[in-house]
C-alpha positions in Angstrom: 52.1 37.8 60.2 55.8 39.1 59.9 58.1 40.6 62.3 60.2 43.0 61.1 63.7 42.4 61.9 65.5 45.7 62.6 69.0 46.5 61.8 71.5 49.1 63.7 74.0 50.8 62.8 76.9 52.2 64.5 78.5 55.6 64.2 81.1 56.6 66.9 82.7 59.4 68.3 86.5 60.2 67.4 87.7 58.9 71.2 86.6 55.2 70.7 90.2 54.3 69.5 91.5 55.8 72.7 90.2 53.1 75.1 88.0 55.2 77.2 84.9 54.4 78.8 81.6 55.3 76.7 78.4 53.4 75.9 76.1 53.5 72.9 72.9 56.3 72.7 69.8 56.0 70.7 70.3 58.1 67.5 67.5 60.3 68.1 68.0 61.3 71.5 71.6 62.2 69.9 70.1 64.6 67.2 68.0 65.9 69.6 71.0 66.8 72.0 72.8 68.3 69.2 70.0 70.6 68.1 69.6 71.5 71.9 73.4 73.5 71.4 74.5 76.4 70.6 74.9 76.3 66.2 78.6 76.7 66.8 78.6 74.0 69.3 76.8 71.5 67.5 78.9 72.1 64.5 81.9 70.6 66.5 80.6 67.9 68.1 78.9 66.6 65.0 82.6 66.7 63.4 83.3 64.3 66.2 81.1 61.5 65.4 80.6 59.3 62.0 77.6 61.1 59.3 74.4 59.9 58.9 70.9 60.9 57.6 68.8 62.7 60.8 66.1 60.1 59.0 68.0 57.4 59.8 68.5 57.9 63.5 65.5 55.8 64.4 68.3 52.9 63.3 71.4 54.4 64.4 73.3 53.5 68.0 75.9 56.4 68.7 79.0 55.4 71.1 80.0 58.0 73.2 82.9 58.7 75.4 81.8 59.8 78.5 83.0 63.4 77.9 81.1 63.7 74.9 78.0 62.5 75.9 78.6 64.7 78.9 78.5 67.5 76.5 75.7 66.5 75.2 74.0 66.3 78.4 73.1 62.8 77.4 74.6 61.4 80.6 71.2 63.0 82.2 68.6 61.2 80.6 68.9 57.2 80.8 66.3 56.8 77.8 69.2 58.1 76.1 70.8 55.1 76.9 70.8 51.8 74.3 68.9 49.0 76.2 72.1 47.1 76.2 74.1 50.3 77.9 71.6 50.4 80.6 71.8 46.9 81.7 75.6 47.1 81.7 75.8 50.3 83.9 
């Protein structure tokens, strides 16, 4: 029997070089907040984090400043969280 090793990768949002706080959110839990928003408002907040595939977001970890996820209303669901976020916080 095999285990499967799983990768990540990382896509972050344009405020990461700006030395704020922010922590990493699960991929989906990202797409879902995005399709949660207003078209016009997921638009722009997609233009503020690095592409990827909705099919990979299973494998995708998402930084966040806090503002963004804030605007995401990410900051309201833990699960959201990475495991390694969580046990920081």
């Amino acid at each position: 029997m095999s285990m499967k090793k799983y990768e990540f990768r990382q896509r972050e949002c344009i405020h990461q070089d700006d030395n704020v706080e922010g922590a990493f959110y699960n991929g989906v839990f990202y797409i879902q907040a995005l399709q949660r928003l207003p078209v016009d408002a997921a638009v722009e907040m997609a233009r503020k984090v690095g592409s990827f595939f909705w099919a990979d977001a299973p494998n995708i970890l998402v930084w966040l400043c806090n503002d963004c996820a804030t605007e995401l209303r990410l900051t309201e669901t833990p699960r959201a969280m990475s495991q390694a976020a969580r046990r920081q916080a």
